[in-house]
C-alpha positions as CSV (number, residue, x, y, z in Angstrom):
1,X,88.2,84.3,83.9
2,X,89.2,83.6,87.6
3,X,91.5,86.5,89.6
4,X,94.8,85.0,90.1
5,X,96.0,83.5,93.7
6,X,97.0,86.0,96.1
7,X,99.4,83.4,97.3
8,X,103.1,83.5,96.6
9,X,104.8,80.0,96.7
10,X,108.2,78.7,94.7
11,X,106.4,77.0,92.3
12,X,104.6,80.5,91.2
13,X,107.9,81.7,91.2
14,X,109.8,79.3,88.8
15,X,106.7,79.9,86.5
16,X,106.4,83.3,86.6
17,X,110.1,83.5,86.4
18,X,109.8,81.6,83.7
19,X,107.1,84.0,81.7
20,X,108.9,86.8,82.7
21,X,111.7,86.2,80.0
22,X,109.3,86.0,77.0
23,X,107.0,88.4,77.7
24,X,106.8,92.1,77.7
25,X,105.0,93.8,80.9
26,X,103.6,97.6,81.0
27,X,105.5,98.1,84.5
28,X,108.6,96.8,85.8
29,X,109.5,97.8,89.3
30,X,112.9,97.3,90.6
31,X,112.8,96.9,94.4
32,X,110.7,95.1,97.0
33,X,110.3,97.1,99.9
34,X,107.1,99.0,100.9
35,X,107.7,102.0,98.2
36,X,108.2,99.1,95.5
37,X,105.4,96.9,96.6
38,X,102.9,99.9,96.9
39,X,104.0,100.5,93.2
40,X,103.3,97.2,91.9
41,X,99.5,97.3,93.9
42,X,98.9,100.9,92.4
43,X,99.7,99.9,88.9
44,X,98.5,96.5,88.8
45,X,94.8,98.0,90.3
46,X,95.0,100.6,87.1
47,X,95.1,96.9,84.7
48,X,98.5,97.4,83.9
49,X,100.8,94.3,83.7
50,X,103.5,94.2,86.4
51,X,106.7,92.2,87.2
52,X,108.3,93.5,90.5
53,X,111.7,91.9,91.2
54,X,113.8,92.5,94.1
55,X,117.6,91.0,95.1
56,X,116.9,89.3,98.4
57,X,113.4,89.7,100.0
58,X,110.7,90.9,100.0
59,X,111.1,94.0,102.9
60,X,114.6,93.2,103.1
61,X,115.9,96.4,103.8
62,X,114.8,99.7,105.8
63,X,111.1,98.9,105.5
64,X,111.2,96.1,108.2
65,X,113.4,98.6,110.7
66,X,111.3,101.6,111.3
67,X,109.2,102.2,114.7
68,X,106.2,100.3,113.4
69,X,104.5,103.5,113.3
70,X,101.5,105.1,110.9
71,X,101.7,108.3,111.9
72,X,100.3,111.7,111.8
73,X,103.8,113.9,111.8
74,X,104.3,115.2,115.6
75,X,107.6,116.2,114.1
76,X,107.3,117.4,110.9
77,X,104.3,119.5,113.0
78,X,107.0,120.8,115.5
79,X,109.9,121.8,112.5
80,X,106.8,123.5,110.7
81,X,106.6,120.7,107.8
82,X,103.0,121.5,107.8
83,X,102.6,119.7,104.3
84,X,104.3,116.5,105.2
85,X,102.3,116.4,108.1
86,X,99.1,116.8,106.8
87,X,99.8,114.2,103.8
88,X,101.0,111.4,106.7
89,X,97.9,112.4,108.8
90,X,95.8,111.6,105.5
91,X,97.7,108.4,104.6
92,X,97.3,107.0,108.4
93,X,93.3,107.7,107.7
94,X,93.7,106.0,104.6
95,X,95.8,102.6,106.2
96,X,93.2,102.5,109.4
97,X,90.1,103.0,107.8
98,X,89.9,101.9,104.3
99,X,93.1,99.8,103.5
100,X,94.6,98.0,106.2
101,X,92.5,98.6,109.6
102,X,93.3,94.8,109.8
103,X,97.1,95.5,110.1
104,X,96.8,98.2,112.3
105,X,95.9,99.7,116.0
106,X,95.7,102.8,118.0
107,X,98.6,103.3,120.3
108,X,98.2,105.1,123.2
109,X,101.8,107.7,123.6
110,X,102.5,109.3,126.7
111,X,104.6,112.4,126.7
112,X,105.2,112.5,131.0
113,X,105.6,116.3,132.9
114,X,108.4,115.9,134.8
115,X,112.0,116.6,135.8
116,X,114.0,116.1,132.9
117,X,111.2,117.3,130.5
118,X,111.2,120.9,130.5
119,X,108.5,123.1,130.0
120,X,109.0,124.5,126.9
121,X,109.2,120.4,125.7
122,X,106.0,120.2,127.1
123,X,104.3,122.8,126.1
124,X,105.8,122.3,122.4
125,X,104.7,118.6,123.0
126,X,100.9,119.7,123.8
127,X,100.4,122.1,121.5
128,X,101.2,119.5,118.6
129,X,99.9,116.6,120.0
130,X,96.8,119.3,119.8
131,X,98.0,120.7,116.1
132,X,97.9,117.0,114.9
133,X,94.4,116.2,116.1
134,X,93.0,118.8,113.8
135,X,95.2,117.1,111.0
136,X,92.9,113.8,112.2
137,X,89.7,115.9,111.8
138,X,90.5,117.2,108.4
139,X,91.6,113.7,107.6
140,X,88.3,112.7,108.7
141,X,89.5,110.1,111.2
142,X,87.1,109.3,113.3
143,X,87.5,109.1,116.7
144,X,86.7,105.7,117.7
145,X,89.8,105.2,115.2
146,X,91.7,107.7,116.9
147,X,91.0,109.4,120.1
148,X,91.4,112.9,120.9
149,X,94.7,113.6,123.1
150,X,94.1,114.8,126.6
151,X,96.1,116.2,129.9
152,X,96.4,112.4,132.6
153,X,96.9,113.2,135.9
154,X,100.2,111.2,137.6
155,X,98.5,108.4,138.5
156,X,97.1,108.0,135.1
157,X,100.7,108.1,133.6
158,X,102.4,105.5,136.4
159,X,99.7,103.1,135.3
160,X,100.1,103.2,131.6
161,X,104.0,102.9,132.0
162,X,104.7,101.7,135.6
163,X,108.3,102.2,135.3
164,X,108.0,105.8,134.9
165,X,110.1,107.4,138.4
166,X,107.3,109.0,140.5
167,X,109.5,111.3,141.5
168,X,108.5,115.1,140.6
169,X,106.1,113.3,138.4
170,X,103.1,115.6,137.5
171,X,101.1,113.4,134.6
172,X,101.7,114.0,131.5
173,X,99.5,114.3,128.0
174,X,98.7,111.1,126.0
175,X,97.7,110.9,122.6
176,X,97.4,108.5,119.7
177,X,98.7,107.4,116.7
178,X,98.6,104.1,114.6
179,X,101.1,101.3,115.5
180,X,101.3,98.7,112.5
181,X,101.4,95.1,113.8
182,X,104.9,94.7,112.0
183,X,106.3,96.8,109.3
184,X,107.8,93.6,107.1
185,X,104.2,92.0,107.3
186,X,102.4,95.4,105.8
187,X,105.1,94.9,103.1
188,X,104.4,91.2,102.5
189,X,100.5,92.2,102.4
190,X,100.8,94.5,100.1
191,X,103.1,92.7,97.8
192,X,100.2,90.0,98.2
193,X,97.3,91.9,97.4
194,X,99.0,93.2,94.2
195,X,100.1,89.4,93.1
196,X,96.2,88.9,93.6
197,X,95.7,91.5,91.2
198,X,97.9,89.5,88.4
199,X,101.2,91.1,89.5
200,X,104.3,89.0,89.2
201,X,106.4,89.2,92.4
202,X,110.1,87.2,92.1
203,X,112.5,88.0,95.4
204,X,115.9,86.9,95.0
205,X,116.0,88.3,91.3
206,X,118.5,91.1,91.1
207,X,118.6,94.1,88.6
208,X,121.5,94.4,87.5
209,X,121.1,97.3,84.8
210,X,118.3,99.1,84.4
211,X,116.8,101.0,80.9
212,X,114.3,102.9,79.5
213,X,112.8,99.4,78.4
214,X,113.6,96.9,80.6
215,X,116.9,95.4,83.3
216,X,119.1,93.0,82.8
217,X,118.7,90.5,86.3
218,X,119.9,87.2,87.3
219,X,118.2,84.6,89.4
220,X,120.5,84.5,92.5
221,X,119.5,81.0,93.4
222,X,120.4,79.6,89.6
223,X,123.0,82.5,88.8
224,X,121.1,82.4,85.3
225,X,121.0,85.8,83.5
226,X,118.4,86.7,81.6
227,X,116.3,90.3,80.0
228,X,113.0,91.3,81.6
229,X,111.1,93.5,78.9
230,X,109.0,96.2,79.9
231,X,107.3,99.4,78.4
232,X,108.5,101.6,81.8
233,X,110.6,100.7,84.6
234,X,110.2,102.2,88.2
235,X,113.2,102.2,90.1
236,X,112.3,102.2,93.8
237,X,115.1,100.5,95.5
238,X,114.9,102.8,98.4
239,X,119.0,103.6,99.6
240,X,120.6,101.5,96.5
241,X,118.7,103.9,94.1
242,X,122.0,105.6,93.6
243,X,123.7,102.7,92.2
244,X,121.3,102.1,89.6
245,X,120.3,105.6,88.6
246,X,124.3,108.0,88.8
247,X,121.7,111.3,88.9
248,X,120.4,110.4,92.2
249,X,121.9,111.4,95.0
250,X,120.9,109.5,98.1
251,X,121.9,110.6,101.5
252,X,121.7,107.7,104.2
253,X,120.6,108.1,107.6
254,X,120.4,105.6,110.4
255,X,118.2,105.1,112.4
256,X,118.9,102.7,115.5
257,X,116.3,100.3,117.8
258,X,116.9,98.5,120.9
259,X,114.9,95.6,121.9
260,X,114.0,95.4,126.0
261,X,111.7,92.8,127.6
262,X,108.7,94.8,128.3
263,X,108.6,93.2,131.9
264,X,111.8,95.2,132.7
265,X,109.9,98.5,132.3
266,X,106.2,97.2,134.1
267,X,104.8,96.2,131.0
268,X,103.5,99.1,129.7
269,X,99.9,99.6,127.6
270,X,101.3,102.8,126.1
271,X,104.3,103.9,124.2
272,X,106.6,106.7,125.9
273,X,107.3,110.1,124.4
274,X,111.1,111.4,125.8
275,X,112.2,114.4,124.0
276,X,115.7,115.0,123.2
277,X,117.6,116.7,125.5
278,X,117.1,120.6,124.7
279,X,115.1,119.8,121.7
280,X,111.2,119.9,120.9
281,X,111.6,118.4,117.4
282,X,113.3,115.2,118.0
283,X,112.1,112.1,120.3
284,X,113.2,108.7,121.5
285,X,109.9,106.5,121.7
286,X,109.6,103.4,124.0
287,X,107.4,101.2,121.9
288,X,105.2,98.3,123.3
289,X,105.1,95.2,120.9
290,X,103.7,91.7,120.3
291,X,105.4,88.6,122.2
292,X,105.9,91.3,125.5
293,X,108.7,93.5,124.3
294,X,109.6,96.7,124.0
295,X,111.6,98.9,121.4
296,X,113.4,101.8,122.0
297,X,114.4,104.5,119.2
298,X,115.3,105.9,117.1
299,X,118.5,107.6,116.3
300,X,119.3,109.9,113.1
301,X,122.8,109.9,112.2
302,X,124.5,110.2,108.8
303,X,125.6,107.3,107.2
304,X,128.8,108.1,105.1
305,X,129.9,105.5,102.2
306,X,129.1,102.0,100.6
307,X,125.7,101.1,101.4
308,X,125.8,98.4,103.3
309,X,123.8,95.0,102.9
310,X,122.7,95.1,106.4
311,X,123.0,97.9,108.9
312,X,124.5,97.8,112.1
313,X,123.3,99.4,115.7
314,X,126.6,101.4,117.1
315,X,127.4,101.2,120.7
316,X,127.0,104.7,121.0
317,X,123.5,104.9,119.6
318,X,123.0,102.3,121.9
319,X,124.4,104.1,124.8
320,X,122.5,107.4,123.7
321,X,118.6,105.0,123.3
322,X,119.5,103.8,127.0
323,X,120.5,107.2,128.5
324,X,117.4,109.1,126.9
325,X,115.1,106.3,128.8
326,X,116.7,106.5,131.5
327,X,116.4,110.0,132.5
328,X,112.6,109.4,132.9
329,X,112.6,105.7,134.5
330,X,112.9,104.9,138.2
331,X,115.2,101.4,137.9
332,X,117.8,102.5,135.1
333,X,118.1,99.8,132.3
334,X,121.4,98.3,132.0
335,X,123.6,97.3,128.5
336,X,123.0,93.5,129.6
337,X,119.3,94.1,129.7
338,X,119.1,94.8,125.7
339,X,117.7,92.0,124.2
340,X,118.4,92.7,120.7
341,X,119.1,95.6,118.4
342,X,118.6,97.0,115.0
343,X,119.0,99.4,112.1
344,X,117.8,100.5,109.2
345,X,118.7,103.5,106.3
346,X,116.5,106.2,105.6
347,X,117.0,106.9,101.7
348,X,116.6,110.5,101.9
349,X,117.3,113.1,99.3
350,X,120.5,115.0,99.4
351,X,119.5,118.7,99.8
352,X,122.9,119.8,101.3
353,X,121.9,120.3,104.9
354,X,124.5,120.1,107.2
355,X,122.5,117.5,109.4
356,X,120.5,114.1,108.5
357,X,117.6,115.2,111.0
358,X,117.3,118.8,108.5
359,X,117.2,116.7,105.3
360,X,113.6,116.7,104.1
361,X,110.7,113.5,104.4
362,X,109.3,114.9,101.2
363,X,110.1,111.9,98.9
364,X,111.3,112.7,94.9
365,X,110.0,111.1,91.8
366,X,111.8,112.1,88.5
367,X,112.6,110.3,85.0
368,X,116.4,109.5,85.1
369,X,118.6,110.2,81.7
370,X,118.1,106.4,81.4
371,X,114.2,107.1,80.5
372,X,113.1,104.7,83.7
373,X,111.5,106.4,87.0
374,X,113.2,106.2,90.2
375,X,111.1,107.2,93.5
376,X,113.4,107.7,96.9
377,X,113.0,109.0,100.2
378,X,109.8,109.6,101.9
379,X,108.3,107.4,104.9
380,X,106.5,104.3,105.4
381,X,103.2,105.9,106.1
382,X,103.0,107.4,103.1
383,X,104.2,105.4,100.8
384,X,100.7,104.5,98.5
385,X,101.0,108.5,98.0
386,X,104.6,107.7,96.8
387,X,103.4,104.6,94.7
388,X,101.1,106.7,92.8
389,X,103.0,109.4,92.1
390,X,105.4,106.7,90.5
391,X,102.8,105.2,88.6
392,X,101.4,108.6,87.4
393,X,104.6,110.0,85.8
394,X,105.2,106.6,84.4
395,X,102.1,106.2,82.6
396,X,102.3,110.2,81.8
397,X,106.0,109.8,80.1
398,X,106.0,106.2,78.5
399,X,102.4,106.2,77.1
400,X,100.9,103.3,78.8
401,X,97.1,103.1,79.1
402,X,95.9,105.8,81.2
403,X,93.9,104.9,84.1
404,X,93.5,106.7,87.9
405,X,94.8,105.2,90.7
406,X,92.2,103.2,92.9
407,X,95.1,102.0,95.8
408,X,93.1,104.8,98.4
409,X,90.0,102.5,98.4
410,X,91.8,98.5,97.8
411,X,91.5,97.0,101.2
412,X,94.2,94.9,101.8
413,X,94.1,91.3,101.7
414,X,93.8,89.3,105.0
415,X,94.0,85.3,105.9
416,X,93.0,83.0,108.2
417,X,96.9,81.7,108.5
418,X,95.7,78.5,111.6
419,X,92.9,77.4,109.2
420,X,94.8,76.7,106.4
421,X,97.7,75.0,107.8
422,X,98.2,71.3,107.1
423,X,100.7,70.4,109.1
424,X,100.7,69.2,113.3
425,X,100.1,71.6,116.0
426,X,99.2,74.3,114.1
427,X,98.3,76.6,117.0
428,X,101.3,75.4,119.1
429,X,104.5,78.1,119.5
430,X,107.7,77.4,117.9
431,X,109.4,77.6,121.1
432,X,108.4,78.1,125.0
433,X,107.3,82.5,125.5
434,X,107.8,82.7,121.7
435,X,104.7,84.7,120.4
436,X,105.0,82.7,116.8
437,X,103.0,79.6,116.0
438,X,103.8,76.7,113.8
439,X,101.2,77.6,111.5
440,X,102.8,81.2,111.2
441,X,105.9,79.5,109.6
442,X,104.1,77.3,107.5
443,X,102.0,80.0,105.9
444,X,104.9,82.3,105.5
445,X,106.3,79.4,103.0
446,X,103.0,78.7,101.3
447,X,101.2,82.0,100.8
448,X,104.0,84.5,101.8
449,X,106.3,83.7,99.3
450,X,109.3,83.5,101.8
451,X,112.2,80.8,100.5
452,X,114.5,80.2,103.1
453,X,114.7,79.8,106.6
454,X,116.2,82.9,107.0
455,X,112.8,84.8,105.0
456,X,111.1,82.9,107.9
457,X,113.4,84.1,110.7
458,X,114.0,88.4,109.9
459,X,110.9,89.0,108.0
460,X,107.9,86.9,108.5
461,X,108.1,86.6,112.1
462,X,111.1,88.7,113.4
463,X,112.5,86.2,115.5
464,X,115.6,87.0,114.4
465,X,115.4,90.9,116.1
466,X,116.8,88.4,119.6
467,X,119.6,86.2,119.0
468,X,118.4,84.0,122.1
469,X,114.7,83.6,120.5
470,X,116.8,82.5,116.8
471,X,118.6,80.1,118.7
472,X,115.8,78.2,120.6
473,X,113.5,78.1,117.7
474,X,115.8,77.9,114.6
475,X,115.5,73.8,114.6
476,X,111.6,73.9,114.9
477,X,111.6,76.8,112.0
478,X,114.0,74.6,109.9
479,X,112.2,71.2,109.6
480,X,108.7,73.5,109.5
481,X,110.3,75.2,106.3
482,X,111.8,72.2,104.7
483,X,108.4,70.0,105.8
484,X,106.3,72.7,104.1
485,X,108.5,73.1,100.8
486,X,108.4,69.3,100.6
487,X,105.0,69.4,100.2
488,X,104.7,72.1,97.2
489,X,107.1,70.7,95.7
């Protein structure tokens, strides 16, 4: 019997949709973010049946807004979360040597000695940038993965991020950590490599009650209203957890971006370190990216009330990303410079400290008094740890076949996305200094299982993150989507 597609297309949707109505699975999981598609990998690899269904998109919420970072736990190091930082140290071996090395790339980080960095900040800084290399060895990361962090003299720290003021400068010490080529693509991956695996994945489908045997969802393209049957359900819909399981309670934080042009700031080859002012546990990070840009973040404020469907950058987070770089840069960066913004919600476990940067990484994963599984909080390096956890009490409390998991060894799946387009010039950019190719688009319709132009726009490619890039290529993006539906259809 052949493996099924790895390819996620509307028509495997309507027919899978279609399936998913009559049949009974082992596993459903509610939610398609990274925590959700990590589940449906872990439990589909065990030879469990799985249906994951999720109300918009795939990494629709806070998985496609973090730093882009696999990291090792510089701060859970420095607030003495020894345990969270050695299992992120062991997940980022995991994601660059086994899993997704193809997804993934050492990232030079620069914490610079000089005025405005104090020397308790960087002696703090040193001694866990040190701290968290020995998390590397026992991880067993090699070194050409991950180098070992060293002292650079000035000169060495003005050429990796020319914009640094020279001023007082006295180097600096660099290290590395894993930078993830984009956050929503890991998701989409993932979600992938599990559909390979026999996995149903149906975005747009939202849970509308969930049970100890199944949800109630509707189709939010046909409004139609249906029962999905299952023998456990995983709730993993990361900040809306609360409103499907009343036992949970989820405390949001936010945590805020901004998008410069990296030319603005010399076009750095390594990310910046910049410690809060007066802390040694809290950091802004400038962040080189693809298509020459540069991200600035993050924030950690509470976020009181409704969830909302999309989070919003404030202007003071804004003001407070701008004023942190700029008490280490020569040529201040102005408001009118930022090129973009964004925001996401951390879905972290209420445990009554007074402050959203005290609340614990540590993520929960408990059978709610409706006899499904919910997982929340955590991070997006560790989320396969999360997955199987999930999977583990599932198949523990429900008494589905029991199996290990196998997602520390499944190497993600990985395309070659210009040799299987089919439409014209595949190789040519949607729009003039916009790092995305036609054939990008196209495959994010035929393999990547986005449906609309706006899948296309925030999450396959993030064009979307700069208003000005959406509007210059949102008429080549359209016809490429509606062209490439035409044709599976």
């Amino acid at each position: 019997m052949s493996r099924p597609s790895s390819d996620l297309d509307p028509r495997r949707r309507r027919r899978e949709l279609d399936r998913s109505s009559l049949d009974e699975v082992d596993v459903l999981v509610v939610g398609g973010g990274i925590t959700g598609a990590g589940v449906a990998l872990d439990a589909a690899s065990r030879g469990l049946s799985v249906t994951l269904v999720e109300a918009e998109d795939l990494a629709f919420g806070t998985s496609r807004f973090s730093s882009k970072l696999v990291h090792g736990g510089l701060r859970y190091l420095a607030t003495g979360d020894i345990a969270t930082a050695r299992e992120s140290a062991q997940e980022r071996h995991l994601l660059m040597t086994a899993i997704a090395p193809h997804l993934i790339r050492p990232l030079a980080q620069l914490l610079p000695f000089r005025p405005g960095v104090t020397w308790r900040q960087r002696g703090a800084g040193a001694v866990g940038m040190t701290l968290g290399d020995l998390l590397r060895m026992q991880a067993r990361t090699p070194r050409s993965v991950l180098p070992a962090p060293r002292p650079v003299s000035a000169r060495t720290a003005a050429r990796l991020f020319p914009a640094l003021d020279a001023r007082g400068l006295r180097g600096g010490m660099l290290s590395y950590d894993g930078q993830l080529v984009d956050d929503a693509r890991l998701v989409v991956t993932v979600a992938r490599t599990a559909a390979g695996m026999g996995a149903r994945i149906l975005t747009h489908v939202r849970a509308e009650r969930l049970h100890a045997g199944g949800a109630v969802v509707t189709d939010e393209f046909t409004g139609e209203r249906f029962e999905i049957r299952a023998r456990s359900v995983i709730n993993a819909t990361g900040v809306w957890a609360g409103t499907l399981d009343d036992a949970i309670s989820v405390r949001p934080s936010r945590g805020t971006h901004i998008v410069l042009d990296a030319a603005d700031l010399g076009d750095p080859s390594a990310a910046l370190t910049i410690p809060h002012e007066g802390s040694i546990s809290r950091y802004v990070f400038a962040l080189p990216q693809r298509g020459r840009r540069v991200i600035v973040g993050l924030t950690d404020e509470s976020a009181p009330g409704p969830v909302p469907r999309i989070a919003e950058a404030s202007e003071p987070e804004i003001a407070f990303l701008l004023a942190t770089l700029n008490r280490v840069v020569s040529t201040p960066i102005r408001r009118d410079q930022v090129r973009g913004s964004f925001a996401g919600l951390r879905p972290l476990v209420d445990n009554g400290a007074d402050a959203t940067a005290d609340v614990s990484r540590r993520h929960l994963v408990a059978v709610s008094e409706g006899g499904f599984v919910t997982v929340l909080g955590g991070k997006l390096t560790t989320y396969r740890r999360m997955a199987e956890d999930a999977v583990d009490l599932a198949v523990r409390t429900r008494g589905l076949p029991l199996a290990p998991s196998r997602s520390a060894s499944i190497r993600l799946i990985q395309d070659d996305v210009v040799g299987r387009a089919r439409l014209a010039d595949a190789e040519a950019e949607v729009a003039e200094g916009i790092a995305v190719t036609r054939a990008e688009v196209e495959f994010a319709v035929r393999a990547e299982g986005a449906m609309t132009v706006d899948d296309v726009m925030e999450r396959r490619t993030r064009i979307g993150l700069v208003d000005a890039d959406r509007e210059r290529s949102l008429h080549v993006v359209e016809e490429i989507v509606a062209q490439t539906l035409a044709q599976i259809d």
